[in-house]
NUTORMAR-622883 format. One record per residue: residue in one letter; x, y, z of N, C-alpha, C in turn. Coordinates in Angstrom, 2 decimals, padded with zeros to 5 digits. Example, Ala and Ser with C-alpha at 12.3 -4.5 7.8 and 13.67 -1.06 7.14 Angstrom:
BEGIN
<site code="A" n_east="013.19" n_north="-005.69" n_up="007.80" ca_east="012.30" ca_north="-004.50" ca_up="007.80" c_east="013.20" c_north="-003.30" c_up="007.80"/>
<site code="S" n_east="012.85" n_north="-002.25" n_up="007.08" ca_east="013.67" ca_north="-001.06" ca_up="007.14" c_east="012.90" c_north="000.03" c_up="007.87"/>
//
This chain:
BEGIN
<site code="X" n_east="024.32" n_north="144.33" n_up="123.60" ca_east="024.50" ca_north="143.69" ca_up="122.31" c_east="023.13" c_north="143.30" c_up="121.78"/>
<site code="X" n_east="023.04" n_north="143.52" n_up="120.14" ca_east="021.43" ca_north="143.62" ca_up="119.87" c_east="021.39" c_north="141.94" c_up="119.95"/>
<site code="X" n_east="020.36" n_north="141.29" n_up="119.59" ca_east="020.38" ca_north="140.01" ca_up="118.93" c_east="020.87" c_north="139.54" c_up="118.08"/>
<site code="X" n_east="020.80" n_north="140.28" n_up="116.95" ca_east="021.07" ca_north="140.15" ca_up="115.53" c_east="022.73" c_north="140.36" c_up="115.48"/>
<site code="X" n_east="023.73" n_north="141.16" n_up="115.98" ca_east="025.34" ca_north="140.83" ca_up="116.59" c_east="025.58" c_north="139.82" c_up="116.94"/>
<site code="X" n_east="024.31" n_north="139.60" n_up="117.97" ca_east="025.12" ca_north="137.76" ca_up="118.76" c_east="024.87" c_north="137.37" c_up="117.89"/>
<site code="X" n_east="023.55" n_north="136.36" n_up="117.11" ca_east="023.58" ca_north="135.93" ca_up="116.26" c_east="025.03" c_north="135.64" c_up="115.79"/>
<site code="X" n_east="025.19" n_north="136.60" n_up="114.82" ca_east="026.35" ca_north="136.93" ca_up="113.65" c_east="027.62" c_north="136.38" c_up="114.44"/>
<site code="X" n_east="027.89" n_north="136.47" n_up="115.53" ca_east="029.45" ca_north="136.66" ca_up="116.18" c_east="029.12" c_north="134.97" c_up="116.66"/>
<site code="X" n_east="027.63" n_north="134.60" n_up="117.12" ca_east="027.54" ca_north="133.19" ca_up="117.49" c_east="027.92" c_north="132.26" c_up="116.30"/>
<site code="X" n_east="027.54" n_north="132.32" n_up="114.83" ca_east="027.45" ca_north="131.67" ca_up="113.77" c_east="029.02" c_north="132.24" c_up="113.31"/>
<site code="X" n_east="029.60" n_north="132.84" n_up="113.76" ca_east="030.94" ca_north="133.22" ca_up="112.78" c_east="031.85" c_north="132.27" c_up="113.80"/>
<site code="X" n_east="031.92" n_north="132.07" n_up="115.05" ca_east="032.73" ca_north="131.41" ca_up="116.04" c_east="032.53" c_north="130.27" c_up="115.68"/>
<site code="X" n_east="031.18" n_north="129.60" n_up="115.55" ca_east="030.59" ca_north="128.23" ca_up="115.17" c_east="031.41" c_north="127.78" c_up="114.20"/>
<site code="X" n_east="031.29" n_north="128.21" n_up="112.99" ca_east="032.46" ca_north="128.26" ca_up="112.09" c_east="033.37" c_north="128.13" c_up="111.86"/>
<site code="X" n_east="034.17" n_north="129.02" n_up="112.65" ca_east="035.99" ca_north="128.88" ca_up="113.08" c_east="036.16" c_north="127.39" c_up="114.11"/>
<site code="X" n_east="034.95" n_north="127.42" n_up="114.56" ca_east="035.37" ca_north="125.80" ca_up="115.11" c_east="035.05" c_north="124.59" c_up="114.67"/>
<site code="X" n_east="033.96" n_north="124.79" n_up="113.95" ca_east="033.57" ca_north="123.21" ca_up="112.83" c_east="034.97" c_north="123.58" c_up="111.71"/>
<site code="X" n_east="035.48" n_north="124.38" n_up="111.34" ca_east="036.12" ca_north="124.23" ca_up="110.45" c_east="037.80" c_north="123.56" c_up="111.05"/>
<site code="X" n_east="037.85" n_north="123.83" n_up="112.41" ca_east="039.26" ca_north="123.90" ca_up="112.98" c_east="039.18" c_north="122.17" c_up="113.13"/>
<site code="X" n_east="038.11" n_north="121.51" n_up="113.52" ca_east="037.64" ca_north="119.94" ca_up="113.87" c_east="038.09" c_north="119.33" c_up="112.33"/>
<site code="X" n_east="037.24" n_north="119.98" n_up="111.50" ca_east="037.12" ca_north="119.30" ca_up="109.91" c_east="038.85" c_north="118.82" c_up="109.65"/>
<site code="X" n_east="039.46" n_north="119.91" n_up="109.37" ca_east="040.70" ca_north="119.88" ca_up="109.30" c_east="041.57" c_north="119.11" c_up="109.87"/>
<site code="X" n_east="041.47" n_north="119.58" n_up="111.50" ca_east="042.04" ca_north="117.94" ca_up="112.20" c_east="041.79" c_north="117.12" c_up="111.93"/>
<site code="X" n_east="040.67" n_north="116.43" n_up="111.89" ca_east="039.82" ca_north="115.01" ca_up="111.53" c_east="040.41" c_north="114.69" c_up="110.16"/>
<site code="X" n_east="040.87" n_north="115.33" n_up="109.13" ca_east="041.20" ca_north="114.97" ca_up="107.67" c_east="042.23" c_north="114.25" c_up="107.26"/>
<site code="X" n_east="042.96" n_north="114.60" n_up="108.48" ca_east="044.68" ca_north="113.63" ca_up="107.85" c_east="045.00" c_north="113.26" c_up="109.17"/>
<site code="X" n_east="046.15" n_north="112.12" n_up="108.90" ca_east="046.69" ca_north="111.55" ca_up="110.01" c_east="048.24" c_north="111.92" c_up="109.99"/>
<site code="X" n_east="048.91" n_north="111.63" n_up="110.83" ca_east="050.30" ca_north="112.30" ca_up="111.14" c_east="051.14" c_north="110.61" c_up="111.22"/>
<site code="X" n_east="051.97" n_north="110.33" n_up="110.43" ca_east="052.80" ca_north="108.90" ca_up="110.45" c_east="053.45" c_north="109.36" c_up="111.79"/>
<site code="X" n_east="053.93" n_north="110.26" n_up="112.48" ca_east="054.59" ca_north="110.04" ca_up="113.95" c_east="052.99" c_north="109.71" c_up="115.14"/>
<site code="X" n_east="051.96" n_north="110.36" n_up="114.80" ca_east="050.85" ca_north="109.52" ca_up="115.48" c_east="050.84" c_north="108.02" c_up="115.62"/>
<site code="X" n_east="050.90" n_north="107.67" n_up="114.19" ca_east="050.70" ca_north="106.11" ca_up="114.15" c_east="051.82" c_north="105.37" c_up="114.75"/>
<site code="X" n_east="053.19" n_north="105.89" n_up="114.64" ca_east="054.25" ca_north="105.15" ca_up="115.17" c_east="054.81" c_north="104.99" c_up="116.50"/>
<site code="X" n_east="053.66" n_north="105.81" n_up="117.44" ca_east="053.98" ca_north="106.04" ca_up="118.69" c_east="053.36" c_north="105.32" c_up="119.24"/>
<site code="X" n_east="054.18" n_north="104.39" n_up="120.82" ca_east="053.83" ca_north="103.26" ca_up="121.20" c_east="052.58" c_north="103.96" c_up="122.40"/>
<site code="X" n_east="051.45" n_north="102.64" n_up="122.13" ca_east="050.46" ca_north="103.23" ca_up="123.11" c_east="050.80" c_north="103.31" c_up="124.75"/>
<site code="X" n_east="050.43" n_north="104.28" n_up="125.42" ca_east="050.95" ca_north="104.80" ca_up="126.46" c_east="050.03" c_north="103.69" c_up="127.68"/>
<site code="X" n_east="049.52" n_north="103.12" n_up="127.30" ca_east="048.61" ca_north="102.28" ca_up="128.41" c_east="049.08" c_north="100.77" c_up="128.09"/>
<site code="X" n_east="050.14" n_north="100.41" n_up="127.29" ca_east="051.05" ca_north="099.26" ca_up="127.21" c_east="050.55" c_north="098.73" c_up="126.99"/>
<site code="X" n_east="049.66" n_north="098.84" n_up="125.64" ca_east="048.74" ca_north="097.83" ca_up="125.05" c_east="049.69" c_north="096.90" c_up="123.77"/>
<site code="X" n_east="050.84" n_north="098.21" n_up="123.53" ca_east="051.83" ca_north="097.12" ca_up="122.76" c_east="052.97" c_north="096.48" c_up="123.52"/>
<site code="X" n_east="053.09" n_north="095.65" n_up="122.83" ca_east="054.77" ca_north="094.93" ca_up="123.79" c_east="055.75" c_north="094.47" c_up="123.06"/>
<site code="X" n_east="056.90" n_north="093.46" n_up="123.40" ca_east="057.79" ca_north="093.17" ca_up="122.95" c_east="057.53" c_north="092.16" c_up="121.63"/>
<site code="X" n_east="056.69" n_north="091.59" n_up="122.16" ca_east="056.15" ca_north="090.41" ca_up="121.00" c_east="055.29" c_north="090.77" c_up="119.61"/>
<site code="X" n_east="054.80" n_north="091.74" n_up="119.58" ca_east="053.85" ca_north="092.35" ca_up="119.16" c_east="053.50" c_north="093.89" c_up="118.97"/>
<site code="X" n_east="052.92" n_north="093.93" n_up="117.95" ca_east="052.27" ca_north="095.66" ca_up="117.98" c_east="051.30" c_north="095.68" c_up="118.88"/>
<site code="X" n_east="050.28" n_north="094.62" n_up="119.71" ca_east="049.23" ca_north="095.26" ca_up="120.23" c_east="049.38" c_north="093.55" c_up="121.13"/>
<site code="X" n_east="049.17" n_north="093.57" n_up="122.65" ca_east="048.86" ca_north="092.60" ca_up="122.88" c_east="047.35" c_north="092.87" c_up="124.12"/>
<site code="X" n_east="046.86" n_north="091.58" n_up="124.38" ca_east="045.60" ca_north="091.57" ca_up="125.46" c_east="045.28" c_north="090.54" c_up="125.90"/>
<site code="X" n_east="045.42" n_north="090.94" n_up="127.63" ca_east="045.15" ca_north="089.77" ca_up="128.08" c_east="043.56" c_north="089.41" c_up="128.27"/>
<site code="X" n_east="043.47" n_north="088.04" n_up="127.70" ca_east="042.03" ca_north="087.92" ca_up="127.45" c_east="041.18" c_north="086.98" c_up="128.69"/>
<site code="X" n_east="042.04" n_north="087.17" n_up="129.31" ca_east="041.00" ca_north="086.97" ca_up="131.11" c_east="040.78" c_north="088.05" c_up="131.33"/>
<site code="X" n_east="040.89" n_north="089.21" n_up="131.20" ca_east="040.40" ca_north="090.60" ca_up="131.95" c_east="040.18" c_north="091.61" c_up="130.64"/>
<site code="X" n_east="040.69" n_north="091.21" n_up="129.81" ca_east="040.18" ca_north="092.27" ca_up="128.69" c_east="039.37" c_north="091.79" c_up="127.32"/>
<site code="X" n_east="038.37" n_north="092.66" n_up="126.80" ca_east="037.85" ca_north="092.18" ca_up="125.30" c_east="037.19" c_north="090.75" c_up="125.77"/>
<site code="X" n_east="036.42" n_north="090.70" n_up="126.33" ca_east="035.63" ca_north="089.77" ca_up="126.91" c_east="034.34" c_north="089.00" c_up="125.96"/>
<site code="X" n_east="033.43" n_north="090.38" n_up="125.46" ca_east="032.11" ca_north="090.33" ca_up="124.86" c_east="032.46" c_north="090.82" c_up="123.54"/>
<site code="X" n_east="031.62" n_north="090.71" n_up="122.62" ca_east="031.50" ca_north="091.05" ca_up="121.44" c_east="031.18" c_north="092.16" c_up="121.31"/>
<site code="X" n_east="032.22" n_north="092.79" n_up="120.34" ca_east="031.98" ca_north="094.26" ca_up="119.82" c_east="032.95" c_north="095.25" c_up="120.80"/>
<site code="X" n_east="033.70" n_north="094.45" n_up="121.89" ca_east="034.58" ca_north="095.24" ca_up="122.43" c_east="035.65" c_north="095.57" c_up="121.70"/>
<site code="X" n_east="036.55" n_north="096.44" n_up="121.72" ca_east="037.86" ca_north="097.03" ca_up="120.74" c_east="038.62" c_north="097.53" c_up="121.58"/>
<site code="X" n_east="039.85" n_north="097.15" n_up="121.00" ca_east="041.27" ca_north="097.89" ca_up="122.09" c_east="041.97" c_north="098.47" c_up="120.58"/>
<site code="X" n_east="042.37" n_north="099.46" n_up="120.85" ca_east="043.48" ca_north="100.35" ca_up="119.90" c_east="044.48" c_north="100.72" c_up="120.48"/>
<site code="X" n_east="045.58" n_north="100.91" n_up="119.61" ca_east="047.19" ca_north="101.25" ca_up="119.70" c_east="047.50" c_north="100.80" c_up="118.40"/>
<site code="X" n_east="048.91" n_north="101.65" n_up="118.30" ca_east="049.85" ca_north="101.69" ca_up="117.78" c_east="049.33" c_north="102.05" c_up="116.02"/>
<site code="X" n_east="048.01" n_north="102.61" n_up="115.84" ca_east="047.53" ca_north="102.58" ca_up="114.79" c_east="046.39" c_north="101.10" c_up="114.07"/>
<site code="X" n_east="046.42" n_north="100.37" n_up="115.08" ca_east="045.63" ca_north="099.24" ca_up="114.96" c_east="044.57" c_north="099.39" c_up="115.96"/>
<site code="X" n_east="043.14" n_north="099.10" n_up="115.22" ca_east="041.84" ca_north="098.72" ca_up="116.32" c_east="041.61" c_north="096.95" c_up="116.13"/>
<site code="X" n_east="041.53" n_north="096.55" n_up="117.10" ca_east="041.49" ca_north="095.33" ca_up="117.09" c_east="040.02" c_north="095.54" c_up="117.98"/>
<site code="X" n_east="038.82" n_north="094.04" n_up="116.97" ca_east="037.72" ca_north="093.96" ca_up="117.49" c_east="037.41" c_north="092.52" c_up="118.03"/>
<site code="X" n_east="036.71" n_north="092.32" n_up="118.99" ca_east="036.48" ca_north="091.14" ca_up="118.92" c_east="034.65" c_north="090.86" c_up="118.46"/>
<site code="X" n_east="035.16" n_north="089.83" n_up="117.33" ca_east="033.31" ca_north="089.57" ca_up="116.68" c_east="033.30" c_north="088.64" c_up="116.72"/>
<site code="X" n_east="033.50" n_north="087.50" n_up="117.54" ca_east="032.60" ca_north="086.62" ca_up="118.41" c_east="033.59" c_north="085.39" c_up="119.46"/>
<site code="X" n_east="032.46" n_north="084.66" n_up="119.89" ca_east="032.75" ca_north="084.42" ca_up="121.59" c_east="034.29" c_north="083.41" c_up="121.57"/>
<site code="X" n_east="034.34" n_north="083.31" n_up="120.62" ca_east="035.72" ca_north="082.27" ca_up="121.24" c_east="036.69" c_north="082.75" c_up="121.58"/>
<site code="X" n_east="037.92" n_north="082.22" n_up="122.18" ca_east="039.10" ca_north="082.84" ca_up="122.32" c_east="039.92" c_north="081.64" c_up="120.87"/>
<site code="X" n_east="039.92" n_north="081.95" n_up="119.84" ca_east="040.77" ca_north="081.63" ca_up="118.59" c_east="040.41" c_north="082.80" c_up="117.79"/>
<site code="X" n_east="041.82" n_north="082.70" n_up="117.42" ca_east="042.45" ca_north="083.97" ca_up="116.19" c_east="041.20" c_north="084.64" c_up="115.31"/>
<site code="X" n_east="040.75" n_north="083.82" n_up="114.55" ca_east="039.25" ca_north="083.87" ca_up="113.99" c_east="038.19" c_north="084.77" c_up="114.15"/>
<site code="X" n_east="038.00" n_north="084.68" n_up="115.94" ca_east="036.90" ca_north="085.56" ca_up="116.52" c_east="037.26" c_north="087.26" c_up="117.04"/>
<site code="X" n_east="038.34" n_north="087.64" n_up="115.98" ca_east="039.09" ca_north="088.77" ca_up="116.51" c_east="039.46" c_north="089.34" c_up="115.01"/>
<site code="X" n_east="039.42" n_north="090.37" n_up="114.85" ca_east="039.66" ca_north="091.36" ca_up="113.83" c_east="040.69" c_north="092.36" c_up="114.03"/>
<site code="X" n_east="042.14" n_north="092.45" n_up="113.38" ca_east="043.06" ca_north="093.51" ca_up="113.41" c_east="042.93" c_north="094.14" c_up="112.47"/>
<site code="X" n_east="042.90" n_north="095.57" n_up="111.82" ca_east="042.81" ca_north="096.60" ca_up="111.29" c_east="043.42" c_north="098.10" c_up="111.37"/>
<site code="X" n_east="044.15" n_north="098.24" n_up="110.14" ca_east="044.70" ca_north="100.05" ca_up="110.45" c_east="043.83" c_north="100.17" c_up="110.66"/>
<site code="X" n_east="043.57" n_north="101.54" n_up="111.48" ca_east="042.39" ca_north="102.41" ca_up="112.20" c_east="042.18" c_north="103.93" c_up="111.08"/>
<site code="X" n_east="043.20" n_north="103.99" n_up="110.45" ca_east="043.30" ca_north="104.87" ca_up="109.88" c_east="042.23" c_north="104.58" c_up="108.44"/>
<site code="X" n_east="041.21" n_north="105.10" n_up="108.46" ca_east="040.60" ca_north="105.19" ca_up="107.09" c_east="041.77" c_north="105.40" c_up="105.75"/>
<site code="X" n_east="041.51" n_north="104.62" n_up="104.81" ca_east="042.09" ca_north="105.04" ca_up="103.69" c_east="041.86" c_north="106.15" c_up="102.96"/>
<site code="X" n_east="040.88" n_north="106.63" n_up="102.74" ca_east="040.76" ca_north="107.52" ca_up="102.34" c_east="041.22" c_north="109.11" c_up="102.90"/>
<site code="X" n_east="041.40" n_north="109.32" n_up="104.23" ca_east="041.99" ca_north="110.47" ca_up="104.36" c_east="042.56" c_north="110.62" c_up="105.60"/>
<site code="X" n_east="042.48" n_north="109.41" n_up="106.61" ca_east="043.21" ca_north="108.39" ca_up="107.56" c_east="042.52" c_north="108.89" c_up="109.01"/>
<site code="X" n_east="040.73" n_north="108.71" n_up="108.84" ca_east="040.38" ca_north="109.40" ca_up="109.81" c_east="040.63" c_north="108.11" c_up="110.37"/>
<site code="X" n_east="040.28" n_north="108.28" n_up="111.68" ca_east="040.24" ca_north="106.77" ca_up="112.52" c_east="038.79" c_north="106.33" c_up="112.54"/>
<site code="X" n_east="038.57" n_north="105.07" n_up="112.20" ca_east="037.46" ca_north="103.94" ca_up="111.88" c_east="036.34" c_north="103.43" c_up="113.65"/>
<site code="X" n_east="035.75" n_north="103.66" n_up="113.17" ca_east="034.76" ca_north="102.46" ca_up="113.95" c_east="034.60" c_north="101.33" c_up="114.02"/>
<site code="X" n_east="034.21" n_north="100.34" n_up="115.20" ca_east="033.18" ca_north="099.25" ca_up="114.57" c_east="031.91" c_north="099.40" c_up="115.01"/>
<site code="X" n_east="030.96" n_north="098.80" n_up="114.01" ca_east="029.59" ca_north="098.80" ca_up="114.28" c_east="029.10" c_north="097.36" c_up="115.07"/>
<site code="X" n_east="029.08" n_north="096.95" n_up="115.77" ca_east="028.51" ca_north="095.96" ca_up="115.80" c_east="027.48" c_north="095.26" c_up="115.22"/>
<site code="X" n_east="026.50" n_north="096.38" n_up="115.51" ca_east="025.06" ca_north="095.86" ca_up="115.01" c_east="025.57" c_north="095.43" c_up="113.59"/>
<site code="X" n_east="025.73" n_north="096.13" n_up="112.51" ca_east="025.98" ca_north="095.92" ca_up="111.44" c_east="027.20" c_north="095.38" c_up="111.03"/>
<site code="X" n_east="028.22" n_north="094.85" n_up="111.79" ca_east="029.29" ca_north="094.03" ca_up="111.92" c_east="030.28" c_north="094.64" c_up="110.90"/>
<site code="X" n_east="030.71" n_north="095.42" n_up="110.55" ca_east="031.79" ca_north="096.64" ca_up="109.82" c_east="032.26" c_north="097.83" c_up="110.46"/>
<site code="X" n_east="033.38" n_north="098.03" n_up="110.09" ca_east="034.11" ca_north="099.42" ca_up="110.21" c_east="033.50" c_north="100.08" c_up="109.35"/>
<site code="X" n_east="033.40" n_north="101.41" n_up="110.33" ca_east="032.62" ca_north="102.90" ca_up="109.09" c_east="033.85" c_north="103.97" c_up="109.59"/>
<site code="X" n_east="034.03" n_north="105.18" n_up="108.85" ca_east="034.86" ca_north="105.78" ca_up="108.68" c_east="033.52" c_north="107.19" c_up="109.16"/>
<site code="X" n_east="033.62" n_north="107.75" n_up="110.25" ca_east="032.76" ca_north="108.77" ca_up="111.11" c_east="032.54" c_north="110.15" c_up="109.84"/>
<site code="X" n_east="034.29" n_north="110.31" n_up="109.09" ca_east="034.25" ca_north="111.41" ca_up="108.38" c_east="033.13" c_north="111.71" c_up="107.17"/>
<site code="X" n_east="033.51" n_north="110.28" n_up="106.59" ca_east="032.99" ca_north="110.53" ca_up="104.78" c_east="031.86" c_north="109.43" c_up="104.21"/>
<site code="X" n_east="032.05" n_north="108.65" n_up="105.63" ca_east="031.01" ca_north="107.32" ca_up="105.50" c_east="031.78" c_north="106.10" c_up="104.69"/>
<site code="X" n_east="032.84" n_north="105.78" n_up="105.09" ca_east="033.26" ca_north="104.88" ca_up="103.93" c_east="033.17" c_north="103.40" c_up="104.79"/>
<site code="X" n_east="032.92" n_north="101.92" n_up="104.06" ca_east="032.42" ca_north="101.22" ca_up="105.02" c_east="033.56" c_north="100.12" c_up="104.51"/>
<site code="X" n_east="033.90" n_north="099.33" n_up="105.62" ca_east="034.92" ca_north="098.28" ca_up="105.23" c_east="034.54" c_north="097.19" c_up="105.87"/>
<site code="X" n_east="034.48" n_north="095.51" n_up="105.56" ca_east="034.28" ca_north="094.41" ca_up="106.04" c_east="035.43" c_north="094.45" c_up="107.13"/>
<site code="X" n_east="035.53" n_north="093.19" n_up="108.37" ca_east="036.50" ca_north="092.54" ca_up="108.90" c_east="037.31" c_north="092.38" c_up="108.20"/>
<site code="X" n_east="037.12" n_north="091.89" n_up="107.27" ca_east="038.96" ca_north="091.37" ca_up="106.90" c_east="039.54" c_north="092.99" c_up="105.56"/>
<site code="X" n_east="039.08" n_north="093.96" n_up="106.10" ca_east="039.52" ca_north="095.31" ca_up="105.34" c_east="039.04" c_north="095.74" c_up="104.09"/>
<site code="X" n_east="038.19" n_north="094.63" n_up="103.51" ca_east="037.63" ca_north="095.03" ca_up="102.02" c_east="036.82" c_north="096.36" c_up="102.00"/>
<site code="X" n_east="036.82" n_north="097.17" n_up="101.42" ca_east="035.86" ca_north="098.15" ca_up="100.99" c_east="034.80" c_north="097.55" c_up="100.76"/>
<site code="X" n_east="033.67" n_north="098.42" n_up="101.65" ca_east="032.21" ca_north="097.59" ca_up="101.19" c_east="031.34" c_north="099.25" c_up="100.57"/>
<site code="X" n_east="031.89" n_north="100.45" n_up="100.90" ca_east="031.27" ca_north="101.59" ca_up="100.01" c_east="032.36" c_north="102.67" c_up="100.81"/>
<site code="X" n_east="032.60" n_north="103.63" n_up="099.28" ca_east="033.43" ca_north="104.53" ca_up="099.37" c_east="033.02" c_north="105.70" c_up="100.46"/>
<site code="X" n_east="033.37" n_north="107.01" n_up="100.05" ca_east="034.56" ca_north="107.27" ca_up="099.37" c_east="035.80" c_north="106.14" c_up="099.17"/>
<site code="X" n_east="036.58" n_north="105.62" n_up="099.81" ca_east="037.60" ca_north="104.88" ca_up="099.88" c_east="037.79" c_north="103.79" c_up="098.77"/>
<site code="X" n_east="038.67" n_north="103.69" n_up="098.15" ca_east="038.83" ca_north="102.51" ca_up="097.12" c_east="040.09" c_north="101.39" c_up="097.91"/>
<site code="X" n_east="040.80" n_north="101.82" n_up="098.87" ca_east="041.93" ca_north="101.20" ca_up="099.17" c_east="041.68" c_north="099.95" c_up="100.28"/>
<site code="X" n_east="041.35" n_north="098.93" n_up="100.62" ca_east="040.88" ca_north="098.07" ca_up="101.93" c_east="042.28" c_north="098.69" c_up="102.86"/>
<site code="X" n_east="041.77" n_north="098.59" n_up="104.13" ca_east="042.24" ca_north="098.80" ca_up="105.45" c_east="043.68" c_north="097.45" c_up="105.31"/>
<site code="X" n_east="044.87" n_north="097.94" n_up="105.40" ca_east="045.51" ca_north="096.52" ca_up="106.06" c_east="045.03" c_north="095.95" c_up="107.26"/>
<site code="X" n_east="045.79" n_north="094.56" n_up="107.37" ca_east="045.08" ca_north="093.87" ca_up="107.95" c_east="046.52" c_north="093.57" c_up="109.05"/>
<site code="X" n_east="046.31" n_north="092.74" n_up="110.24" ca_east="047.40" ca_north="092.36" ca_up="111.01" c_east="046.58" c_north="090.71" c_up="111.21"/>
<site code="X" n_east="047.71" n_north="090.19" n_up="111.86" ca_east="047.71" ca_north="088.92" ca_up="112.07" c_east="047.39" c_north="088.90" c_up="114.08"/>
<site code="X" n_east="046.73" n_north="088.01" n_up="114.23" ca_east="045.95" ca_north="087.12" ca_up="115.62" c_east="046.75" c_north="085.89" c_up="116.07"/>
<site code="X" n_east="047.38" n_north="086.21" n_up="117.59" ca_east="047.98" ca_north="084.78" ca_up="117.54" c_east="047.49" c_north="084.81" c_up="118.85"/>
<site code="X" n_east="047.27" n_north="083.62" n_up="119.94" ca_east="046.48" ca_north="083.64" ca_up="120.87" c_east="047.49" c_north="082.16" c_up="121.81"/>
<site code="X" n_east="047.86" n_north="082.62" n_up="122.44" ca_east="048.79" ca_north="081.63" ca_up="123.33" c_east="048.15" c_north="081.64" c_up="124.72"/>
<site code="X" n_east="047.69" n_north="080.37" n_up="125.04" ca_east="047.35" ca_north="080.53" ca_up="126.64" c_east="045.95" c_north="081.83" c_up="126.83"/>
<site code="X" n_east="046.20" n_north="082.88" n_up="127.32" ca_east="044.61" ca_north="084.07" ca_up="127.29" c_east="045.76" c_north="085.23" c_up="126.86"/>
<site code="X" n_east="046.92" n_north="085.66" n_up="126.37" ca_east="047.78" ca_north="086.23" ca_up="125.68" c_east="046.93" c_north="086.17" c_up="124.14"/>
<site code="X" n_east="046.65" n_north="087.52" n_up="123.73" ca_east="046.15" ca_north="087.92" ca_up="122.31" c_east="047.70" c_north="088.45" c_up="122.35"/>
<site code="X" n_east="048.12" n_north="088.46" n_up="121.03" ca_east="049.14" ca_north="089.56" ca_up="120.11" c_east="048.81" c_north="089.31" c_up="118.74"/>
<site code="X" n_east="048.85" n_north="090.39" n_up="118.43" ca_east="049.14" ca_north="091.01" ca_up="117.29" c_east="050.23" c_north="091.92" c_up="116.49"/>
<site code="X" n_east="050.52" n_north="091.16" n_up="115.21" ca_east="051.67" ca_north="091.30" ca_up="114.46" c_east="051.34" c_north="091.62" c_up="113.10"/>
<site code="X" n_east="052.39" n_north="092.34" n_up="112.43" ca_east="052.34" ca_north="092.62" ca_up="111.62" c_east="052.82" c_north="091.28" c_up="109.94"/>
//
């Protein structure tokens, strides 16, 4: 095979697979979001619970399920120092980050940036992230809708 074939057959495969990623990455599936996380991060009480003697300890740690990333941005154990969020970008429902350093969710796809409490801080996206509710009993986190 000359060079100039591979080349061509290397850059045409490249292709068929950034394009096969793009596509996945673009939309989200509502039976994704509605399926309970398999590591029993949700429970009876709650869409998402954590026990906070052994889990989400430090700042900037995140647990996800059920379509929610929950962050923790800073040291206390009260409702406050914890952030619930669809994970799903609004704009085309990729799933979100948090940054620490820069203390926001960014959206990996299109760059869209959202505060803690879901506001749009730069598009694409015009829609803020819903938000869930923090209730903290004993070292029991849940989260509700």
């Amino acid at each position: 095979m000359e060079r100039k074939e591979f080349l061509s057959t290397l850059g045409i495969s490249l292709a068929a697979v950034c394009m096969g990623c793009s596509l996945a990455s673009c939309g989200s599936s509502p039976a994704e979001e509605a399926t309970p996380d398999p590591d029993g991060g949700d429970g009876p009480d709650g869409l998402l619970t954590v026990n906070l003697d052994a889990e989400m300890k430090n700042t900037g740690e995140f647990k996800t399920g059920n379509g929610i990333i929950l962050v923790r941005i800073a040291q206390n154990n009260v409702p406050a120092s914890f952030a619930a969020l669809q994970i799903a970008c609004t704009h085309q429902g990729t799933p979100v980050t948090y940054s620490n350093a820069q203390g926001k969710f960014i959206c990996p796809n299109h760059g869209s940036e959202f505060s803690t409490t879901g506001a749009v801080l730069q598009g694409p996206a015009t829609t803020p992230l819903k938000t869930y509710t923090v209730q903290i009993t004993g070292s029991t986190l849940t989260v509700s809708s």
